[in-house]
VEXDO-358362 format. One record per residue: residue in three letters; chain; x, y, z of N, C-alpha, C in turn. Coordinates in steps of 0.02 Angstrom, whole numbers. Example, Ala and Ser with C-alpha at 12.3 -4.5 7.8 and 13.67 -1.06 7.14 Angstrom:
// VEXDO-358362
+------+------+--------+--------+--------+--------+--------+--------+--------+--------+--------+
! timi ! fiza !   n.xx !   n.yy !   n.zz !  ca.xx !  ca.yy !  ca.zz !   c.xx !   c.yy !   c.zz !
+------+------+--------+--------+--------+--------+--------+--------+--------+--------+--------+
!  Ala !    A !    660 !   -284 !    390 !    615 !   -225 !    390 !    660 !   -165 !    390 !
!  Ser !    A !    642 !   -112 !    354 !    684 !    -53 !    357 !    645 !      2 !    394 !
+------+------+--------+--------+--------+--------+--------+--------+--------+--------+--------+
***
This chain:
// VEXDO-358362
+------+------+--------+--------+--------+--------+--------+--------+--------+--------+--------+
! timi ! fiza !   n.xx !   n.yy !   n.zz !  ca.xx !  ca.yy !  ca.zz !   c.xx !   c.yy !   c.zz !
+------+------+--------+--------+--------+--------+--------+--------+--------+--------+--------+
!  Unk !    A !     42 !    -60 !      0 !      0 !      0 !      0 !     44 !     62 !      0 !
!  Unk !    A !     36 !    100 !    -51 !     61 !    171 !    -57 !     30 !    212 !     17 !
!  Unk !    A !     92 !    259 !     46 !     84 !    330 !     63 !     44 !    346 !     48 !
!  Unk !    A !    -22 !    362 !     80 !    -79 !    411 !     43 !    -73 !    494 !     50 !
!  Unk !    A !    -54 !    507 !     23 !    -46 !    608 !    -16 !   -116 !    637 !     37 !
!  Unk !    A !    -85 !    704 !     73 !   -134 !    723 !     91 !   -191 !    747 !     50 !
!  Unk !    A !   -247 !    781 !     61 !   -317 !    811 !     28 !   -290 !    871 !     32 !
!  Unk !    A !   -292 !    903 !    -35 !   -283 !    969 !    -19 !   -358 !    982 !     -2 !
!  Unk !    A !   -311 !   1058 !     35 !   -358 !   1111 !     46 !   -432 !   1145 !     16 !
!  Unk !    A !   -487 !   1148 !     18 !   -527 !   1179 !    -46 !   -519 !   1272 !    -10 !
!  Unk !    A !   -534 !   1294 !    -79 !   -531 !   1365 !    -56 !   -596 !   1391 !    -22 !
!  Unk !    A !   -601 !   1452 !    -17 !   -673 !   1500 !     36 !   -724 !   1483 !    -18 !
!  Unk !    A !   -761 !   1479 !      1 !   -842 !   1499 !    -27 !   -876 !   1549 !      0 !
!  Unk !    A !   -961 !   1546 !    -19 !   -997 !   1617 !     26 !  -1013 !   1621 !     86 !
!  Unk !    A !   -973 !   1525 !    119 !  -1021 !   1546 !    199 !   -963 !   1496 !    238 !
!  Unk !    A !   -895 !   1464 !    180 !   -820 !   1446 !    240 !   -774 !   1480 !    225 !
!  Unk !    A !   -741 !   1515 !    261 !   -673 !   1540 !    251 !   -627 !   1537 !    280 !
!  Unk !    A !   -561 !   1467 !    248 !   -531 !   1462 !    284 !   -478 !   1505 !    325 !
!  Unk !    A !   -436 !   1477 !    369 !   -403 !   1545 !    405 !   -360 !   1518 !    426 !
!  Unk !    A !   -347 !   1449 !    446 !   -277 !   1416 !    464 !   -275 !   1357 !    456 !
!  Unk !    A !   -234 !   1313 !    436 !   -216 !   1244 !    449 !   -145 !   1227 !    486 !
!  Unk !    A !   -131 !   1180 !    516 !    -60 !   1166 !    571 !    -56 !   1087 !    556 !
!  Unk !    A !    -14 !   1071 !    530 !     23 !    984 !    530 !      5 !    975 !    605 !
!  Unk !    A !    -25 !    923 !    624 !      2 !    888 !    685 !     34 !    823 !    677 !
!  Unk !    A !     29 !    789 !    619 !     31 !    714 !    629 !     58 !    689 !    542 !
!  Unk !    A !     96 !    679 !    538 !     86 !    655 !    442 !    133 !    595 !    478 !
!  Unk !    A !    126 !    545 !    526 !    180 !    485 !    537 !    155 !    436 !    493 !
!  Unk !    A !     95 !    421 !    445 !     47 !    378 !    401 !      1 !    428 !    375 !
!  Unk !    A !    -50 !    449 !    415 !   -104 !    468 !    372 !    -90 !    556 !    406 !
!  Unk !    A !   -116 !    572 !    390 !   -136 !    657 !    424 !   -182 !    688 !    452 !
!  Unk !    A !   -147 !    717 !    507 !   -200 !    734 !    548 !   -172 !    817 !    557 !
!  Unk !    A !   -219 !    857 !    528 !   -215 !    936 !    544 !   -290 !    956 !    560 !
!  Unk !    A !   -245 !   1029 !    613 !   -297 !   1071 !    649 !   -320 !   1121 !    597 !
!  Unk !    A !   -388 !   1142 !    591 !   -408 !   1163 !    547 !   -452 !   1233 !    553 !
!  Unk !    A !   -426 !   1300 !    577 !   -474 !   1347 !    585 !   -512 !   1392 !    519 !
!  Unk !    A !   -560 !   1400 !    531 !   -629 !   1406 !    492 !   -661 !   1466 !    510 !
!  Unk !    A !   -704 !   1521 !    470 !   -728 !   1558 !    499 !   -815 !   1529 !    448 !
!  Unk !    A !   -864 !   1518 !    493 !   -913 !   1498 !    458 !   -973 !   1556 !    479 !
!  Unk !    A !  -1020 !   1556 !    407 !  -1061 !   1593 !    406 !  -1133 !   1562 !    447 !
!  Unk !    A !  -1161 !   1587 !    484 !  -1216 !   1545 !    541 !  -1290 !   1575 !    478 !
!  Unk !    A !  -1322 !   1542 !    515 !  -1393 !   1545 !    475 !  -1405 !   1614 !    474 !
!  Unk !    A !  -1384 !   1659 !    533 !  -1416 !   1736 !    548 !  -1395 !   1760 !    514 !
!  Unk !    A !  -1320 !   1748 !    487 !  -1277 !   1803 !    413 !  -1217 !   1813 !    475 !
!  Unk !    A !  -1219 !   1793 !    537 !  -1159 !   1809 !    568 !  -1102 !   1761 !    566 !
!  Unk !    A !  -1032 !   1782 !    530 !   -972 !   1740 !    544 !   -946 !   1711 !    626 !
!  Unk !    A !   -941 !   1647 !    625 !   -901 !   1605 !    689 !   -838 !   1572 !    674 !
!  Unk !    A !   -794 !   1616 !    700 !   -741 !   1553 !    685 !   -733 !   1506 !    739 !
!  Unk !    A !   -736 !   1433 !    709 !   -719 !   1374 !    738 !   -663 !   1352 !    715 !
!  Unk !    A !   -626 !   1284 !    771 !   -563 !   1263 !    772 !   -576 !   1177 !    775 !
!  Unk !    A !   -564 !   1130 !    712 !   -576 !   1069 !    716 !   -519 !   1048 !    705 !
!  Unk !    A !   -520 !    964 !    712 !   -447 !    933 !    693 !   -475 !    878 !    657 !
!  Unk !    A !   -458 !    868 !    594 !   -490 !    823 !    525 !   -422 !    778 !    504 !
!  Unk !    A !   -437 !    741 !    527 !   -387 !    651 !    512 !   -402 !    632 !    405 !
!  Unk !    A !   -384 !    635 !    404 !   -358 !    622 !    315 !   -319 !    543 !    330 !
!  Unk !    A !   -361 !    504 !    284 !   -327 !    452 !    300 !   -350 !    421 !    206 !
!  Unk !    A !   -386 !    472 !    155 !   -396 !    433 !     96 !   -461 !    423 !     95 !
!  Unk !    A !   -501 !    387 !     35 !   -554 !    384 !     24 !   -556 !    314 !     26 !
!  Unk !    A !   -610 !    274 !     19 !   -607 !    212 !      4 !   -673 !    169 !     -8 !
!  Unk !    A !   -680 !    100 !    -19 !   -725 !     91 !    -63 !   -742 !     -8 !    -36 !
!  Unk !    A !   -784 !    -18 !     -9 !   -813 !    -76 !     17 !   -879 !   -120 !    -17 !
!  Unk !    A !   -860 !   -199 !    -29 !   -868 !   -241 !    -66 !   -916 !   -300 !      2 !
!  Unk !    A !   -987 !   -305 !    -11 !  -1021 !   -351 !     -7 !  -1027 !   -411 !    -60 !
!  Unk !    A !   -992 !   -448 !    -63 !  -1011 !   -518 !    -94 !  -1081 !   -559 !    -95 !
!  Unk !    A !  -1108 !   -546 !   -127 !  -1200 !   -592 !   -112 !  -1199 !   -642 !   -153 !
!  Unk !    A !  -1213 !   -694 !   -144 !  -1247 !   -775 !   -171 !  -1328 !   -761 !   -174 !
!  Unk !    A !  -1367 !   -729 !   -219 !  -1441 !   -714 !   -202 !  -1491 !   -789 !   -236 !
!  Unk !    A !  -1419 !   -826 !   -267 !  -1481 !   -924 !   -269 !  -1472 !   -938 !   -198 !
!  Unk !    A !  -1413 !   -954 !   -170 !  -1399 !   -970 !   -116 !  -1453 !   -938 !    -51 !
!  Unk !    A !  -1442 !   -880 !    -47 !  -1448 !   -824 !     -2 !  -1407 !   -814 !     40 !
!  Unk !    A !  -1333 !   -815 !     21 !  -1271 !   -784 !     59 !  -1225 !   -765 !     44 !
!  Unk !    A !  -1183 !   -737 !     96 !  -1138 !   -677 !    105 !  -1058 !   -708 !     99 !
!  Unk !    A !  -1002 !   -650 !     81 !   -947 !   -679 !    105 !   -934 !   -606 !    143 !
!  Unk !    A !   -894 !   -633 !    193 !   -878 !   -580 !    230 !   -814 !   -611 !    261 !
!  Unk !    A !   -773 !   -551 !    307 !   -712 !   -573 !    334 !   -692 !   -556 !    380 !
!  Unk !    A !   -664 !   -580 !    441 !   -633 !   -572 !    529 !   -567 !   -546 !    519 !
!  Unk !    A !   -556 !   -474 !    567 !   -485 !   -472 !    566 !   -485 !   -432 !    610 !
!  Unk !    A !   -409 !   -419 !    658 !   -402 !   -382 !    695 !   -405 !   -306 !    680 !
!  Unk !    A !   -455 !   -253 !    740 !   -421 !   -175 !    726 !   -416 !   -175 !    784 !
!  Unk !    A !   -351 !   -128 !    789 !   -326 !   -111 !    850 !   -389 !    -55 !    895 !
!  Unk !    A !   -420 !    -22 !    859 !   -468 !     37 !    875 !   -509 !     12 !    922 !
!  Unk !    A !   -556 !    -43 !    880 !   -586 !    -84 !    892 !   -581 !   -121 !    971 !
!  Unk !    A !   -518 !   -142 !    970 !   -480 !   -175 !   1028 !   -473 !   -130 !   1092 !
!  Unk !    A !   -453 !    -49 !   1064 !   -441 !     -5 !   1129 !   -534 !     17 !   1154 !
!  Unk !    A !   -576 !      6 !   1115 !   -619 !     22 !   1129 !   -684 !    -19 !   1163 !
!  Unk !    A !   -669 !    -97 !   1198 !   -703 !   -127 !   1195 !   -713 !   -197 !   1176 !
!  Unk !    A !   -701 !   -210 !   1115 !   -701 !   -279 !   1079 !   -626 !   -307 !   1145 !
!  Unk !    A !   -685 !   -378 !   1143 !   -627 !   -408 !   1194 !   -567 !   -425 !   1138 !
!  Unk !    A !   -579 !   -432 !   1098 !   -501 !   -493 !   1040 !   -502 !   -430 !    997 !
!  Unk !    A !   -526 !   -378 !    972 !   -515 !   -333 !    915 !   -549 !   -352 !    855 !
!  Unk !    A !   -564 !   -427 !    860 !   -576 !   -450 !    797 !   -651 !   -434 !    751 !
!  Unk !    A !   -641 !   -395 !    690 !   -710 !   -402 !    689 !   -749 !   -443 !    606 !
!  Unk !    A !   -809 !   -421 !    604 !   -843 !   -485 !    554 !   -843 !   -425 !    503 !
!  Unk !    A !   -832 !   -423 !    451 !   -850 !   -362 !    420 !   -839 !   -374 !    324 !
!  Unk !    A !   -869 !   -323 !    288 !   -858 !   -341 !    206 !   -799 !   -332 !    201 !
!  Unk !    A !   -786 !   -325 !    149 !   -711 !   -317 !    117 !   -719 !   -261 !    100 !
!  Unk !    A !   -641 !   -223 !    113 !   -660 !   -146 !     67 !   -569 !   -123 !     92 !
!  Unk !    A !   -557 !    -72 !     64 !   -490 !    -54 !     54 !   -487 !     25 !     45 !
!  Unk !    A !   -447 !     57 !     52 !   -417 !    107 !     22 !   -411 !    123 !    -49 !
!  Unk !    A !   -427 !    194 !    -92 !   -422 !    179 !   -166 !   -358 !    163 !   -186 !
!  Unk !    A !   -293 !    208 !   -147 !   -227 !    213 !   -164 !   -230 !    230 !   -230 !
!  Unk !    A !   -259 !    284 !   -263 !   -268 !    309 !   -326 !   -283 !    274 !   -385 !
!  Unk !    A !   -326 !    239 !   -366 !   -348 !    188 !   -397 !   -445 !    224 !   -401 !
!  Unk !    A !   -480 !    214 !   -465 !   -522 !    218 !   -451 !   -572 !    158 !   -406 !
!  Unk !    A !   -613 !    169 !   -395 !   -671 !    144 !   -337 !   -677 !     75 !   -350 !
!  Unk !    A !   -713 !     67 !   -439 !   -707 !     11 !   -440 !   -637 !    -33 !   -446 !
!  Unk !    A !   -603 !    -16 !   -466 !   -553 !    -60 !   -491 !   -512 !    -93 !   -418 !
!  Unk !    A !   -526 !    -27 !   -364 !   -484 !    -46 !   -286 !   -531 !   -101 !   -260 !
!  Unk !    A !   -610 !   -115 !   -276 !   -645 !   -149 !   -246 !   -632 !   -223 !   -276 !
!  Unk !    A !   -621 !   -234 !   -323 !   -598 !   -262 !   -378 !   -517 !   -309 !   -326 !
!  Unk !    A !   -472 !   -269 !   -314 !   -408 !   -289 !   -318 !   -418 !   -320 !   -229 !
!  Unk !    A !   -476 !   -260 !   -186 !   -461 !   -286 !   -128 !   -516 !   -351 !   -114 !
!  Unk !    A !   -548 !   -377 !   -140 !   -604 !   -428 !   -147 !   -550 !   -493 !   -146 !
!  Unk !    A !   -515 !   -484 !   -224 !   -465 !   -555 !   -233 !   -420 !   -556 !   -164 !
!  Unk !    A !   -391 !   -503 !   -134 !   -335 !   -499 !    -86 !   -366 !   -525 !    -25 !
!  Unk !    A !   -443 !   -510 !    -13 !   -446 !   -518 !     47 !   -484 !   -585 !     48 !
!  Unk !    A !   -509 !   -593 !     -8 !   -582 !   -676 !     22 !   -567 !   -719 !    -46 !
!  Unk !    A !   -523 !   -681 !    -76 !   -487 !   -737 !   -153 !   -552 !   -739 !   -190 !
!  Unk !    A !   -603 !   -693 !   -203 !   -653 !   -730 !   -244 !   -645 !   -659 !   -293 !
!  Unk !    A !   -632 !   -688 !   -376 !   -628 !   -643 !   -436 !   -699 !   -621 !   -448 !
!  Unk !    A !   -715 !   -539 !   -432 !   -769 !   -518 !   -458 !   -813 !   -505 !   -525 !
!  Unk !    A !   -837 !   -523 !   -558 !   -863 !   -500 !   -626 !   -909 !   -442 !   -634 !
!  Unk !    A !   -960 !   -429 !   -609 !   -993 !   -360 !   -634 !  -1005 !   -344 !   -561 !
!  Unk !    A !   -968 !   -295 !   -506 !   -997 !   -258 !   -452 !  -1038 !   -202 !   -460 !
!  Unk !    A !  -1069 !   -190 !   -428 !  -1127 !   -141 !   -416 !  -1107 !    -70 !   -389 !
!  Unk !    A !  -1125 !    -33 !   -418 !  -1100 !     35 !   -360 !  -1179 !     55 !   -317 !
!  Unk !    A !  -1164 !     56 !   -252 !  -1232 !     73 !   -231 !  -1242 !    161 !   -207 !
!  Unk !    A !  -1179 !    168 !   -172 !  -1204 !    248 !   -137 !  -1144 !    258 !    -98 !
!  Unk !    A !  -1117 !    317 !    -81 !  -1059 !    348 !    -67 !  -1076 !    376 !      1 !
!  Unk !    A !  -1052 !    389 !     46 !  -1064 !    403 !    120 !   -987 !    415 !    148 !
!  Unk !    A !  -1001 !    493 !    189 !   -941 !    490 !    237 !   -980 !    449 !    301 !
!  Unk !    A !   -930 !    393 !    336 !   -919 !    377 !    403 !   -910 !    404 !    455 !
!  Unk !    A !   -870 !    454 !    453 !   -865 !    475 !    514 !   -851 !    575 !    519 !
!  Unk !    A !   -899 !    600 !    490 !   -879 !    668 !    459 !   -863 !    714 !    527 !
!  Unk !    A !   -865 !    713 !    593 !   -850 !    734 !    652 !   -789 !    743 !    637 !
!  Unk !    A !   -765 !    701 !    616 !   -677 !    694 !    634 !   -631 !    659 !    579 !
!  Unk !    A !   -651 !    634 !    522 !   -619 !    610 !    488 !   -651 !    610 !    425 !
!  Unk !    A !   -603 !    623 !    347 !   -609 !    662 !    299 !   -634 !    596 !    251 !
!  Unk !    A !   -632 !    536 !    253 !   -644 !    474 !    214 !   -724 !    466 !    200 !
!  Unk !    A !   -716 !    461 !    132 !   -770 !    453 !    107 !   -786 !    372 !     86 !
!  Unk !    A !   -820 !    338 !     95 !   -821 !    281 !     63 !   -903 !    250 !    -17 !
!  Unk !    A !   -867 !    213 !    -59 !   -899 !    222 !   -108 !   -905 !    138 !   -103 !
!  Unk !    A !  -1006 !    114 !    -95 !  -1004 !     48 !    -76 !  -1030 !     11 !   -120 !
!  Unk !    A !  -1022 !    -53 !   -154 !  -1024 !    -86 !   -202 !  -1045 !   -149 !   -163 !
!  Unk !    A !  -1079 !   -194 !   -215 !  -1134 !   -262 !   -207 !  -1098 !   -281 !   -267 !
!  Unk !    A !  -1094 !   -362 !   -259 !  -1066 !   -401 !   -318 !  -1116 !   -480 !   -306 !
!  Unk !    A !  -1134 !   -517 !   -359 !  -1155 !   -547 !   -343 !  -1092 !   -626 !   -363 !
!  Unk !    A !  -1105 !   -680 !   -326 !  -1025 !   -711 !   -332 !  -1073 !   -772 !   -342 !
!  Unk !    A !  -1016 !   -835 !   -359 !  -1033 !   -909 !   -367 !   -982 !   -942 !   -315 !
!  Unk !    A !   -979 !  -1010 !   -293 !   -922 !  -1045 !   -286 !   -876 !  -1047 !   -322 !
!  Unk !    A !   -885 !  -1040 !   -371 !   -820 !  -1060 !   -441 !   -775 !   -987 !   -431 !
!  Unk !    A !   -811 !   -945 !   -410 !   -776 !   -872 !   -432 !   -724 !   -878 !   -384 !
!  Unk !    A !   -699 !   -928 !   -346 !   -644 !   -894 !   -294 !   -595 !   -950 !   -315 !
!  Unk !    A !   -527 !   -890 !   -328 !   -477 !   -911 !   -367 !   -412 !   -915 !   -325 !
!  Unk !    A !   -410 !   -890 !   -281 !   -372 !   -900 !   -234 !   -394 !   -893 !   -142 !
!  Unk !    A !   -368 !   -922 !    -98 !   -381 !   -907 !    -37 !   -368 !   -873 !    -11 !
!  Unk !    A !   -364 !   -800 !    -23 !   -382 !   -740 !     11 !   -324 !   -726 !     77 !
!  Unk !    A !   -371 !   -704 !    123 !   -311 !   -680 !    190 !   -277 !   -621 !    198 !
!  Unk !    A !   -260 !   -577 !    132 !   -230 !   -506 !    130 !   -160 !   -551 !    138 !
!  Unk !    A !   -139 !   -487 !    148 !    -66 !   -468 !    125 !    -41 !   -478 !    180 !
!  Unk !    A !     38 !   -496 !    201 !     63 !   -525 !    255 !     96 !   -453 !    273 !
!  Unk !    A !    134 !   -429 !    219 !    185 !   -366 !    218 !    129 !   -296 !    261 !
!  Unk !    A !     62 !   -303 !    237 !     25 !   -255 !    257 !     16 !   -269 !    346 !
!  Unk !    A !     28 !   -334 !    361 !      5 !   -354 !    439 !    -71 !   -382 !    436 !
!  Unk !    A !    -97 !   -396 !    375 !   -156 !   -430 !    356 !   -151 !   -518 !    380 !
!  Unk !    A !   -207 !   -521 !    410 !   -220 !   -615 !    416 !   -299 !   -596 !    417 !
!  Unk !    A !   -321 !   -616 !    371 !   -401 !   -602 !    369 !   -449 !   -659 !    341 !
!  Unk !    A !   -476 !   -691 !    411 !   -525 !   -744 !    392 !   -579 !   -728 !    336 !
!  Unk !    A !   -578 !   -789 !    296 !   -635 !   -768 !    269 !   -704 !   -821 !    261 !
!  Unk !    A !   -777 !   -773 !    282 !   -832 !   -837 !    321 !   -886 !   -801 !    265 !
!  Unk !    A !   -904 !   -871 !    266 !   -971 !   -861 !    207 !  -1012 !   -904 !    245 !
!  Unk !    A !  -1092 !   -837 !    251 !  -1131 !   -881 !    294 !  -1191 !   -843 !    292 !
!  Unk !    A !  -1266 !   -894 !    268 !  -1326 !   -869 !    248 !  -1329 !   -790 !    281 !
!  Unk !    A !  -1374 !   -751 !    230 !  -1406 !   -692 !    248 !  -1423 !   -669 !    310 !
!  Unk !    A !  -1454 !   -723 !    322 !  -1521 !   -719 !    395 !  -1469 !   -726 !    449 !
!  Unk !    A !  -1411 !   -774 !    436 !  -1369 !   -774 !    490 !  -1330 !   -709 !    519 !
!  Unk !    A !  -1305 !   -674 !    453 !  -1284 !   -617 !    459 !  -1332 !   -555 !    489 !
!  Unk !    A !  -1375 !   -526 !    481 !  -1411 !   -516 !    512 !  -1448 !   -518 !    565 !
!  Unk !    A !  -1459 !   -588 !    583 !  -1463 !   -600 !    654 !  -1394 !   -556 !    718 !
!  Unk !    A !  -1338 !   -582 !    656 !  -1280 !   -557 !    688 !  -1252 !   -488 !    732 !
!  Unk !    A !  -1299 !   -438 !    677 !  -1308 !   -381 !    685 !  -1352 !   -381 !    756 !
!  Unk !    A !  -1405 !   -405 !    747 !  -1452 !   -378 !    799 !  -1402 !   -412 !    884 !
!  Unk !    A !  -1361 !   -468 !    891 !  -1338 !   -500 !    919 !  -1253 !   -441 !    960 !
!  Unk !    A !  -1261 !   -413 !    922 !  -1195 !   -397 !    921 !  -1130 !   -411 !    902 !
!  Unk !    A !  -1123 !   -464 !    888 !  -1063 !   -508 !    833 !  -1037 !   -485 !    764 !
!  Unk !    A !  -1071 !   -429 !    721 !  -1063 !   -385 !    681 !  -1096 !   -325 !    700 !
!  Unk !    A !  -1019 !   -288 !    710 !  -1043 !   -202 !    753 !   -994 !   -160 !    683 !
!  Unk !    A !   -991 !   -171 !    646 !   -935 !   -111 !    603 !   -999 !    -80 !    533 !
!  Unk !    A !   -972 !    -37 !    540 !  -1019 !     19 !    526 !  -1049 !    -11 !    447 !
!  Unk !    A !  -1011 !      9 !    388 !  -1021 !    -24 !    338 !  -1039 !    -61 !    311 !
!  Unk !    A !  -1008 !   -123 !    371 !  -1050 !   -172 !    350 !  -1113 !   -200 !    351 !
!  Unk !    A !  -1134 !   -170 !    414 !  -1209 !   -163 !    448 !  -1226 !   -124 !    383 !
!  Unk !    A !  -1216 !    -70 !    361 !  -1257 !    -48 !    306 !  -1256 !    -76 !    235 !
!  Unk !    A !  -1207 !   -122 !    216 !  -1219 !   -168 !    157 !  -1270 !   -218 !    178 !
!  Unk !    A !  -1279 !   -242 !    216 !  -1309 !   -299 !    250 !  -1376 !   -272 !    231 !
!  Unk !    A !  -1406 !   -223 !    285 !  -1467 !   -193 !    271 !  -1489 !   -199 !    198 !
!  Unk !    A !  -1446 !   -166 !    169 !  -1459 !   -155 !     85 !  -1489 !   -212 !     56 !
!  Unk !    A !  -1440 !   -259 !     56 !  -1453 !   -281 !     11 !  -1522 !   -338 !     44 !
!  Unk !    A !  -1530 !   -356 !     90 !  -1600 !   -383 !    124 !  -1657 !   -336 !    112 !
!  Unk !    A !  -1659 !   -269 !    134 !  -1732 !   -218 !    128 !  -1708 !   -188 !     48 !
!  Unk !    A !  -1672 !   -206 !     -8 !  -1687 !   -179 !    -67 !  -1676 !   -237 !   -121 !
!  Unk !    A !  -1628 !   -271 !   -103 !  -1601 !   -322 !   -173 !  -1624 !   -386 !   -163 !
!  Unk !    A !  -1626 !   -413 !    -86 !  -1657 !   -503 !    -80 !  -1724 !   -492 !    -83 !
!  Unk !    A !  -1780 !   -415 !    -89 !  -1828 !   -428 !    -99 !  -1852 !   -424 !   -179 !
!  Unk !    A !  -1810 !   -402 !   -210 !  -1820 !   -413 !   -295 !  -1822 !   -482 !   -313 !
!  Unk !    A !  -1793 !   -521 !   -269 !  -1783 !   -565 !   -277 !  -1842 !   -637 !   -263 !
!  Unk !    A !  -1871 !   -623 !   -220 !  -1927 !   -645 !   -210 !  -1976 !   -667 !   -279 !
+------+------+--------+--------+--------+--------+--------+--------+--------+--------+--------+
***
């Protein structure tokens, strides 16, 4: 995985104007303080002072079996995860990656084979969403693919060099879901591919 290049800056418009930015952090991704003077609903300027983590855009891959009615998905450690709660870190979650200047599809594409070994043929683009816009600049762009048994060409796991060991579990719809309500799948994304494709795509299917 490439260095990801910070985001530049955008310039003022009629109601942000920026007024400072300060490096705190470029040790991987970037993290700068960001002062702002914003226009409030009344027409009066406020300047505020945030700190916006740049860490890249990126782009996440639900695998669906819709003869079958299931999922591939994959376990792996985050440290975040771990400081926050999760007893093991480990969590259940889609596949998805960083673009590394790569467009959307093609990264969903490269991180699918890397992570669960199954070669995609026509993915879906569904809808683009920031995660976490409080505090961090990543946008993610989420894609549905529909897969066979035959399609997996290698056994997956990620990349060793990256610090990747990533199970990969394929397991009915309903199970996954249940999962959710259970607590056993808590990561953001994936809970929202999940949804999707049950309240919009397994009922076309019907």
């Amino acid at each position: 995985m490439k260095r990801p290049q910070p985001m530049p800056l955008p310039g003022d418009t009629d109601n942000v104007r920026l007024v400072d930015a300060q490096l705190l952090s470029d040790s991987w991704y970037t993290l700068r303080k960001i002062s702002v003077e914003l226009r409030r609903r009344d027409g009066q300027w406020q300047r505020l002072s945030r700190e916006a983590y740049d860490r890249g855009n990126g782009a996440a891959l639900l695998l669906w079996d819709p003869r079958r009615s299931t999922v591939v998905l994959t376990r792996q450690f985050r440290l975040p995860a771990f400081l926050n709660g999760s007893p093991d870190g480990q969590l259940i979650e889609a596949c998805a990656g960083l673009l590394d200047g790569d467009e959307p599809e093609a990264c969903i594409r490269r991180e699918a084979e890397e992570e669960t070994g199954y070669r995609i043929r026509t993915p879906r683009k569904l809808f683009e969403a920031y995660m976490s816009p409080g505090s961090v600049t990543e946008k993610l762009h989420f894609f549905v693919a529909e897969y066979e048994p035959g399609d997996r060409v290698r056994a997956g796991g990620g990349l060793m060099e990256e610090g990747e060991d990533i199970e990969v579990i394929e397991m009915p719809l309903a199970e996954a879901l249940a999962a959710i309500a259970s607590g056993r799948i808590q990561d953001g994304k994936t809970i929202m591919l999940l949804q999707h494709v049950a309240l919009v795509l397994a009922q076309s299917t019907v």
